[in-house]
C-alpha positions as CSV (number, residue, x, y, z in Angstrom):
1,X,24.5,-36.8,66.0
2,X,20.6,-37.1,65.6
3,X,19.7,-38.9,62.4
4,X,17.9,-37.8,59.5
5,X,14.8,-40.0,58.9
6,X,14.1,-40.3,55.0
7,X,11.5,-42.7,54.0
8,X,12.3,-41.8,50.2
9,X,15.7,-40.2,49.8
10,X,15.5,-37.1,47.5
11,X,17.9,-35.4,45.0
12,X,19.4,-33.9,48.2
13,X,20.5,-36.7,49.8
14,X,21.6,-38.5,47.3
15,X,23.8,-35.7,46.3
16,X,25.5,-35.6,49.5
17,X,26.4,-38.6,49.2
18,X,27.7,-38.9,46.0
19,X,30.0,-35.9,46.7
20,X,31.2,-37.1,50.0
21,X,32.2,-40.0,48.0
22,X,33.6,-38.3,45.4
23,X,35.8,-36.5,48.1
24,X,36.8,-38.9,50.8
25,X,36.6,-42.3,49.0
26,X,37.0,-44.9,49.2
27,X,34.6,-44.8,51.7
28,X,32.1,-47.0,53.8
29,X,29.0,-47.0,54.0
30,X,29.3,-47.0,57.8
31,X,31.7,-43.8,57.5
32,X,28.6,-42.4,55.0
33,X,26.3,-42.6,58.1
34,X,28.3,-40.6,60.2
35,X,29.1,-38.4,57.9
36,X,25.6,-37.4,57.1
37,X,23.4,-37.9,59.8
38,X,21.3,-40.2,57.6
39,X,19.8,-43.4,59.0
40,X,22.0,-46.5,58.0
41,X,18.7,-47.8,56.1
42,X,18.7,-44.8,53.9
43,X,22.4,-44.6,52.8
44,X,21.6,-48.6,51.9
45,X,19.0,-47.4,49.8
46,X,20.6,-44.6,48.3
47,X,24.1,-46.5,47.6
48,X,22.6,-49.3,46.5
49,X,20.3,-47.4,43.5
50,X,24.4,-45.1,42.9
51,X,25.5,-48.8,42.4
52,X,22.6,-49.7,40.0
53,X,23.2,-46.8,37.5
54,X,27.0,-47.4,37.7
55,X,27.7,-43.6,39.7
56,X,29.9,-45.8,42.3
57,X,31.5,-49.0,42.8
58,X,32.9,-51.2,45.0
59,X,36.2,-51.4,45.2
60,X,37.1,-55.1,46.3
61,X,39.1,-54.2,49.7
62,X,37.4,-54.0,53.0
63,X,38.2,-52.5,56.2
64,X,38.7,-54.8,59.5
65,X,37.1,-53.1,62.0
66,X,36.7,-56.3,64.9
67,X,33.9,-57.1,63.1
68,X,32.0,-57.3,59.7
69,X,34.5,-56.0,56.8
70,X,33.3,-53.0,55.9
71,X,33.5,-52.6,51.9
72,X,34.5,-49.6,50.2
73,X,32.8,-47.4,47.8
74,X,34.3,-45.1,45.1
75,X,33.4,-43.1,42.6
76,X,32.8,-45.2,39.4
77,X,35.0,-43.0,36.5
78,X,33.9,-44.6,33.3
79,X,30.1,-44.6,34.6
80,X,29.3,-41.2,32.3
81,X,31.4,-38.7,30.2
82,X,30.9,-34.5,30.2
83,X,31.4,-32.4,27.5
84,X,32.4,-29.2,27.6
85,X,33.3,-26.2,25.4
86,X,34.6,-22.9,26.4
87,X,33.2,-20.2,23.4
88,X,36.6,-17.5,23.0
89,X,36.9,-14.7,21.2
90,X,38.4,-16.3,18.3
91,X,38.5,-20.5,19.5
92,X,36.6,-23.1,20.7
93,X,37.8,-25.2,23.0
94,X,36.6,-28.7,24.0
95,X,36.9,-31.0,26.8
96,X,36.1,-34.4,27.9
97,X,36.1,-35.6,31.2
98,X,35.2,-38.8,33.3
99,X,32.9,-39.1,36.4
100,X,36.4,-38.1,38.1
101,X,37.3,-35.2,36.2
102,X,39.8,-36.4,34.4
103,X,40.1,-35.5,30.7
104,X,40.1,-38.0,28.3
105,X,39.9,-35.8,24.9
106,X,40.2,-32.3,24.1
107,X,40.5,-30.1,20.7
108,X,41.2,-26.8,20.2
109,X,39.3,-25.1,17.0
110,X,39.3,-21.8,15.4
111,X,36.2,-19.7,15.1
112,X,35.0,-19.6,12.0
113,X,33.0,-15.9,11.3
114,X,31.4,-17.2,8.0
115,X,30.0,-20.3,9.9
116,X,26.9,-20.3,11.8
117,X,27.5,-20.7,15.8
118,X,25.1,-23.7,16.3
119,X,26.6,-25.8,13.9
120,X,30.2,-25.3,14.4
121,X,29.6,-26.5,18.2
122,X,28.0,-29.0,17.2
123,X,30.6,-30.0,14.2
124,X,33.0,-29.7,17.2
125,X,31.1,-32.2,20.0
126,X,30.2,-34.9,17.1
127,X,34.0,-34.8,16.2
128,X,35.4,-35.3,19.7
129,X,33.2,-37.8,21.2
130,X,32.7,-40.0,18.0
131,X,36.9,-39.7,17.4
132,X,36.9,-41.0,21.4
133,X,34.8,-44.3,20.9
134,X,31.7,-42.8,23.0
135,X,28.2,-43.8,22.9
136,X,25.9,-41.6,22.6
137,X,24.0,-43.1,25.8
138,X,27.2,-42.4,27.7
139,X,27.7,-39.1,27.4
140,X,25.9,-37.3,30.2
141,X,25.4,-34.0,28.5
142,X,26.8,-30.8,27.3
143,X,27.8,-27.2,28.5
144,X,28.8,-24.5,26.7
145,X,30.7,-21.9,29.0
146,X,31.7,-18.1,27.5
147,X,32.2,-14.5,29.6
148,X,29.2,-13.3,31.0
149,X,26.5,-12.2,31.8
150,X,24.7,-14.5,30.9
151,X,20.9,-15.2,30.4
152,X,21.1,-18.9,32.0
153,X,17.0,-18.7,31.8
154,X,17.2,-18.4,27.8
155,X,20.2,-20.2,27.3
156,X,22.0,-17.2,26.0
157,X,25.5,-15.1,26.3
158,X,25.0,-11.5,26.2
159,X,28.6,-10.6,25.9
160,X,29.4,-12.4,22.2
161,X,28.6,-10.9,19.4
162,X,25.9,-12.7,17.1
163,X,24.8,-14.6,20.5
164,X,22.4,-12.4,22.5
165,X,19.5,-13.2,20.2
166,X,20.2,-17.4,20.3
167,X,19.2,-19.6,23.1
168,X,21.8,-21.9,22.3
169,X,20.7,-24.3,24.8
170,X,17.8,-25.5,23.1
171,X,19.3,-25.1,19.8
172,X,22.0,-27.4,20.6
173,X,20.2,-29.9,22.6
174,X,17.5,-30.3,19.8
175,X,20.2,-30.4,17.1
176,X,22.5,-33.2,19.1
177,X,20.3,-34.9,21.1
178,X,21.7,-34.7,24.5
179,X,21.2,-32.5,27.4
180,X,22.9,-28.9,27.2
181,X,23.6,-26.1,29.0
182,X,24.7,-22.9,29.5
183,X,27.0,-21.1,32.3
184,X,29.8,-18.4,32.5
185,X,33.4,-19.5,32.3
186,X,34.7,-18.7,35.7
187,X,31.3,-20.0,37.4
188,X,32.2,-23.1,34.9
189,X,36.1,-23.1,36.1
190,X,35.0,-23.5,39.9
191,X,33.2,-26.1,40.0
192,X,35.9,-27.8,37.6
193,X,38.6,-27.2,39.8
194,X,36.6,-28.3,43.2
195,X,35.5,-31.5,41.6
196,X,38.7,-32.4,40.0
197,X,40.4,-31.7,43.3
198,X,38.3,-33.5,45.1
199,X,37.5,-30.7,47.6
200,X,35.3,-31.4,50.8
201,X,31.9,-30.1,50.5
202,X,33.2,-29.0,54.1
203,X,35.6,-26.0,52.4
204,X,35.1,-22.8,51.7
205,X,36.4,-23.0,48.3
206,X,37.0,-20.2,45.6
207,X,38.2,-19.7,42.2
208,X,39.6,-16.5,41.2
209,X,39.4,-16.7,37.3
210,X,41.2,-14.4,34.3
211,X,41.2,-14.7,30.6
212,X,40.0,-11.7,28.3
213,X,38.0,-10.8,32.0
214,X,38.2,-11.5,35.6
215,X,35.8,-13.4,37.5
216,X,35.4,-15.8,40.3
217,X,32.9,-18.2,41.3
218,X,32.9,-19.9,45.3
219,X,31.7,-23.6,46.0
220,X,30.4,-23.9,49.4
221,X,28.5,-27.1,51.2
222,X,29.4,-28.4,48.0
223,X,27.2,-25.8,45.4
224,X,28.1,-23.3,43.6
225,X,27.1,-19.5,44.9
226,X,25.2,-18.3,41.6
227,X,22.6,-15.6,42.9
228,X,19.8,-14.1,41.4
229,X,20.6,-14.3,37.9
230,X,23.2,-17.1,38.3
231,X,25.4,-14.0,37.7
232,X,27.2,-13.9,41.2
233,X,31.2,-13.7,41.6
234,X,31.9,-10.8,38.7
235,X,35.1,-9.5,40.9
236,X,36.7,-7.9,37.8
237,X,33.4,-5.4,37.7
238,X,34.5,-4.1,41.2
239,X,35.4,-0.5,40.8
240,X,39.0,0.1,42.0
241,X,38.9,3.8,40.5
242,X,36.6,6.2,41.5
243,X,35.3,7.8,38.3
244,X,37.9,6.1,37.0
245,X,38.2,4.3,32.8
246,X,34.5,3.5,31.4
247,X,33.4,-0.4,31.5
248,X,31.6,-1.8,29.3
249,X,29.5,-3.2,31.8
250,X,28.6,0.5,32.2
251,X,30.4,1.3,35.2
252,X,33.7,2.8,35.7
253,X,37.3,2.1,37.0
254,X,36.8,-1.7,37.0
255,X,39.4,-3.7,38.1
256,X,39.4,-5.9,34.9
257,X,40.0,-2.4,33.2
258,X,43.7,-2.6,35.0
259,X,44.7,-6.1,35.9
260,X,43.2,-8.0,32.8
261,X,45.6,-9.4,30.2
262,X,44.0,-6.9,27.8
263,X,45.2,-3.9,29.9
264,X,48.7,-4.9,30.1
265,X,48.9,-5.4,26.5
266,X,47.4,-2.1,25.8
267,X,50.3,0.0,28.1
268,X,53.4,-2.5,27.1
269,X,52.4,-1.3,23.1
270,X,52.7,2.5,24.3
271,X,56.1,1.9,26.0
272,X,58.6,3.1,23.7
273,X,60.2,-0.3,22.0
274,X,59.1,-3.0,24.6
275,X,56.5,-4.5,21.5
276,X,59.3,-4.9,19.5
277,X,61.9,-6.5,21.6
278,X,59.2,-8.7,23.0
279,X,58.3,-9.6,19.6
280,X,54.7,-8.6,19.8
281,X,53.0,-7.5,16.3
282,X,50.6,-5.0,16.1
283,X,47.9,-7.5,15.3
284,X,48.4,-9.9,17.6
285,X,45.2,-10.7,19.7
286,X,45.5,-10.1,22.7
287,X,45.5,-13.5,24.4
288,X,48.9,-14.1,22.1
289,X,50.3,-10.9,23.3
290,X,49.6,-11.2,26.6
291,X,51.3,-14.7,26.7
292,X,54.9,-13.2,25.0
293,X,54.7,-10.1,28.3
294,X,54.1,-13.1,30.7
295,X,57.3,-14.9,29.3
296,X,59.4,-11.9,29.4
297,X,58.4,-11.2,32.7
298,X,59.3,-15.0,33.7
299,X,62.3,-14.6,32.4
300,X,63.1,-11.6,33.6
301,X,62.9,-8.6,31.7
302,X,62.0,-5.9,33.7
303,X,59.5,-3.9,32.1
304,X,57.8,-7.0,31.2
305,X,57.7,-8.1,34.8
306,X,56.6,-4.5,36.3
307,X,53.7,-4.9,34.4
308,X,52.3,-8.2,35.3
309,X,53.3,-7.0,39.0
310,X,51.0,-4.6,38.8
311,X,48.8,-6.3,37.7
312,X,49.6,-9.1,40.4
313,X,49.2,-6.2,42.9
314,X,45.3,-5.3,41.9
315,X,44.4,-8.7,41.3
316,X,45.8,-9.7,45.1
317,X,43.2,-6.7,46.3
318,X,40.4,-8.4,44.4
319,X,41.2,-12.1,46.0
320,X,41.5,-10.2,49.4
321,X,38.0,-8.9,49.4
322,X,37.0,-12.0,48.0
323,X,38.5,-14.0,50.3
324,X,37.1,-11.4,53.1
325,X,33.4,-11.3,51.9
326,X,33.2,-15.7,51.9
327,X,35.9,-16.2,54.7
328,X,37.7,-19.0,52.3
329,X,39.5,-21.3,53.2
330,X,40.8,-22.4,49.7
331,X,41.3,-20.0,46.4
332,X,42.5,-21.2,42.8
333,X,43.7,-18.9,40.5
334,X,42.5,-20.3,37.0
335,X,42.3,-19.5,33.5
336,X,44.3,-18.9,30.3
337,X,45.5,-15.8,31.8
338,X,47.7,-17.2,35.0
339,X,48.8,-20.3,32.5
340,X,52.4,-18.4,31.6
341,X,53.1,-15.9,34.6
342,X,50.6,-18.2,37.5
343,X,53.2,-18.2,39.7
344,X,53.8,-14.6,39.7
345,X,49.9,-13.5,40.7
346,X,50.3,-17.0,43.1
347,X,53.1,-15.5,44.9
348,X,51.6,-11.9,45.5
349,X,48.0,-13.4,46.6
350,X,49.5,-15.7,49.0
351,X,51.4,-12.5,50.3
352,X,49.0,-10.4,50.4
353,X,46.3,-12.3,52.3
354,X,48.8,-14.0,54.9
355,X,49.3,-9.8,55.8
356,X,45.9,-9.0,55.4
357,X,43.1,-11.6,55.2
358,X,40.6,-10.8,57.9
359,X,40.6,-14.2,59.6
360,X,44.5,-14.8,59.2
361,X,44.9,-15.1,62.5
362,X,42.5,-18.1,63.3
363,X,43.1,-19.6,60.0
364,X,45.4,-19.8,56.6
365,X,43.8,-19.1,53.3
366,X,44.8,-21.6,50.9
367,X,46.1,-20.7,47.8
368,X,47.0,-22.9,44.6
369,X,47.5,-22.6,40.7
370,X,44.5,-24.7,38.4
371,X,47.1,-28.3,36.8
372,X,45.8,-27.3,34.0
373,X,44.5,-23.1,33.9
374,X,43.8,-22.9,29.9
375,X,41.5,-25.6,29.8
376,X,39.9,-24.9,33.4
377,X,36.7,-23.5,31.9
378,X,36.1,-26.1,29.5
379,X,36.9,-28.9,32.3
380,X,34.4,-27.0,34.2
381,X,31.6,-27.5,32.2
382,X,32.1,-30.6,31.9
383,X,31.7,-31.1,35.5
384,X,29.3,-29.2,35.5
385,X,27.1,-31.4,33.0
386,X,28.1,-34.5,35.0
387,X,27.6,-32.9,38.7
388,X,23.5,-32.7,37.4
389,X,23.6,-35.6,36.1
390,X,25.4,-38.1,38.9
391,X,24.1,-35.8,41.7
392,X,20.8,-33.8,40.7
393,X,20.1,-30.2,42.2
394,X,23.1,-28.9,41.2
395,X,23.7,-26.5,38.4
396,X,21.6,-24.4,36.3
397,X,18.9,-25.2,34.1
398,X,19.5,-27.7,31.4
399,X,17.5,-28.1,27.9
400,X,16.6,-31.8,27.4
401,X,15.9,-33.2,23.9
402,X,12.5,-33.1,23.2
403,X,10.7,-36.4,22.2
């Protein structure tokens, strides 16, 4: 392999590093040179400044290879903390995570309609990390995930209500003090789930993602796809019925309009008595709803379980052309709505694209339910906060504090 001369190692090279580490360590650094292409002088410079701000570690065992013991690096966990809340329709939910991924605190709020938005985040962030012990200087930032679209340029979500006028980036980052940002939830959710699972930047990885909506987001050479308007991945705005329901993203017979947990809730209230045996109220949110017609089907009642395999059924289409359009290897279903009935939408998208998936017969696609599907978004952003921050160049734009 030819090498890649770097007199000065940029943001580039340092983040390929720091994720092959964070995916195959421990590592050496002689396995880092062959993995890269980078001159052995180069990964010694660019290890040695990871080991200076505490992104890596030594780990004490070395490799016998005949000669010199090679030491082995890893991913330092405690070296920085993320922070990140996933806005809902009526909660807040927040996460903390360490270099790793894994969480370390989390708190689940209502949203308060009489409260302004600025300062019930930031009530929620001071009240998580100061409960956890953290110093300010360790947290590495915060990101604030919601459904799109969003305006990642002027930190705002045009989907909520009360938020398209905010840039709540620079509102937040000025009020707290740390770095913030802004993404959508299943862009957020991808890049959780291929950090946390350690993924190979080598994969062709994809998250297919469903809570009020349905979106997905793919990681590939370690990055997340965003587009022009870090927009990409809105599967659940793919029109499944020609001149089909109205979408209030303005187009028609979107699949979200069918398959979302929102839909299913809507046709189990008009069939005659299934509410009330399932024990769903008439003002239940849907989220609640769509949790009790997820049980039933588990457990199952039939008209409970056609529904969610219907739903199964369009979702599986979606993941198929997803799956077709990327050529994944690797899709994760995340999101409160697979946290109940996961293994239901698992089963049929596993079906569907061992029949079907264009590549099937030189490769398997991969696919898995999130450890932990309600909190996937939140998780998310936190990776995303600390992915900029341990390996720069990734992410979208982040407002820093002003001094």
């Amino acid at each position: 392999m030819a090498r890649r001369e770097s007199a000065a190692a940029g943001p580039g090279s340092r983040a390929l590093v720091v994720d092959l580490i964070r995916s195959s360590g421990p590592i050496s650094r002689v396995e880092l040179v062959k993995a890269t292409g980078l001159t052995q002088p180069t990964i010694s410079n660019i290890v040695r400044r990871l080991l200076d701000d505490g992104v890596v570690r030594e780990t004490g065992d070395t490799v016998a290879t005949g000669g010199k013991p090679r030491t082995l690096l890893v991913i330092n966990s405690r070296s920085a903390y993320g922070v990140g809340i996933r806005v809902g329709a009526d909660t807040l939910t927040c996460v903390v995570t360490d270099t790793r991924g894994g969480t370390i605190g989390r708190e689940l709020v209502a949203v308060s309609p009489a409260e302004d938005v600025v300062t019930q985040l930031s009530d929620l962030y001071l009240r998580v990390t100061c409960g956890l012990g953290l110093a300010p200087q360790s947290v590495a930032g915060l990101a604030v995930v919601a459904p799109g679209p969003v305006d990642v340029a002027h930190g705002r979500f045009l989907a909520l209500p009360g938020f398209g006028h905010l840039d709540l980036r620079r509102a937040l980052s000025a009020r707290l003090g740390v770095p913030v940002l802004v993404d959508g939830d299943a862009a957020a959710a991808a890049v959780g789930e291929f950090w946390g699972r350690q993924v190979s930047r080598g994969r062709t990885f994809g998250c297919l993602y469903m809570n009020s909506g349905i979106g997905s987001g793919v990681v590939l050479d370690g990055a997340l796809q965003r587009g022009a308007s870090s927009n990409a991945g809105e599967i659940g705005h793919v029109s499944v019925v020609r001149e089909g329901d109205p979408c209030r993203c303005g187009s028609r017979g979107c699949l979200e309009l069918y398959a979302a947990p929102a839909a299913l809730v809507s046709r189990a209230r008009t069939i005659a008595g299934l509410a009330h045996r399932l024990g769903i109220r008439p003002d239940d949110p849907d989220a609640r709803a769509f949790d009790v017609l997820a049980r039933a089907a588990i457990y199952g009642d039939d008209q409970a379980r056609g529904l969610v395999e219907e739903s199964a059924a369009l979702l599986a289409d979606g993941a198929l052309t997803l799956a077709n359009l990327w050529d994944l290897d690797t899709l994760v279903l995340a999101g409160p709505g697979f946290a109940v009935a996961g293994s239901l939408y698992v089963s049929e998208i596993r079906r569907r694209l061992a029949e079907r998936a264009f590549s099937r017969r030189i490769h398997a696609v991969q696919v898995d339910l999130s450890s932990n599907p309600r909190d996937s978004a939140a998780i998310g952003g936190a990776a995303l906060v600390l992915q900029g921050s341990v390996a720069p160049g990734h992410g979208p734009q982040v407002a820093v504090p002003q001094t």
